[in-house]
Steps between C-alpha positions, in 0.01 A plus 500: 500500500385811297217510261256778328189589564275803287565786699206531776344799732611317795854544357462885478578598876848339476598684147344821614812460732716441251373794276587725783853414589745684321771272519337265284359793268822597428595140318255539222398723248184646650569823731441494845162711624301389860196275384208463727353148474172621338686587216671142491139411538388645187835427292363130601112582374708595183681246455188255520323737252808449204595096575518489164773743471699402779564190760598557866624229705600514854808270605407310795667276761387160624205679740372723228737779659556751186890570445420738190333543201603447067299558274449590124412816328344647185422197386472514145388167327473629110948517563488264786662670724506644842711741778652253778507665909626340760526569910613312772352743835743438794867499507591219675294300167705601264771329375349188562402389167174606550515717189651253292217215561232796465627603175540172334152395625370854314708424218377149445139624589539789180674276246303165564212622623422832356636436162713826562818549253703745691553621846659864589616671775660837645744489781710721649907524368569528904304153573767254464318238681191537276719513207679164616191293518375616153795416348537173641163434424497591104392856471754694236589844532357701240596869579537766720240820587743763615413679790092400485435508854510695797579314786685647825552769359704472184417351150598116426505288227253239467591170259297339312495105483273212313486134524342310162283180520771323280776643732344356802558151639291410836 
């Protein structure tokens, strides 16, 4: 039904979107600003320049049709390692279990594949949804970073959470 792909340039018109609508924005930890799709465009030429640093997949229906993006960051294979992102673009995709299946594939893809040891992430303390699905899916919480990001206009609390290859079961 779902399935990754690496991220693609044909996929870039469709998150450009997604970049750009504030209502989404305001569920993660990155602040809202208008992006024009060159930007996205070069974020992408980035990305292709550091695949050794990073790995960006796009989460795809049955046609191909891209339903959002996970990916991970900073890789770091000396403390194997890496930062863990995750969107699903449109709201009437969420909640489906779409980000469930996308992070188990990534986290079977970074502890069987990559060798990886650990896998962080950030969310926001107001993202009880996003919360829920790490939980249930074997991420610990690890701590708190009071007030450490500006979103809507007041500070919030991010967490932090982790998930260890020996803690994970696929």
């Amino acid at each position: 039904m779902y399935r990754l792909r690496e991220l693609a340039k044909k996929d870039l018109c469709r998150i450009n979107e997604w970049r750009n609508n504030p209502q989404l924005i305001k569920l993660l930890g990155a602040p809202f600003r208008y992006i024009d799709v060159q930007i996205d465009e070069r974020w992408y030429d980035n990305y292709l320049s550091n695949r050794n640093t990073a790995i960006r997949c796009s989460i795809v229906d049955e046609n191909d049709e891209i339903l959002g993006l996970v990916s991970l960051l900073d890789i770091d294979r000396l403390n194997q390692c890496a930062e863990f992102n995750i969107m699903i673009g449109d709201t009437e995709n969420q909640g489906k279990g779409i980000g469930s299946f996308a992070l188990k594939e990534m986290l079977h893809h970074a502890f069987y594949d990559m060798n990886l040891q650990r896998i962080e992430l950030t969310v926001l303390d107001d993202n009880a949804r996003a919360k829920h699905v790490y939980e249930k899916n074997g991420f610990v919480y690890e701590g708190r970073k009071r007030k450490s990001v500006f979103k809507d206009g007041r500070f919030v609390d991010m967490l932090m959470y982790s998930v260890l290859r020996e803690e994970y079961s696929f």
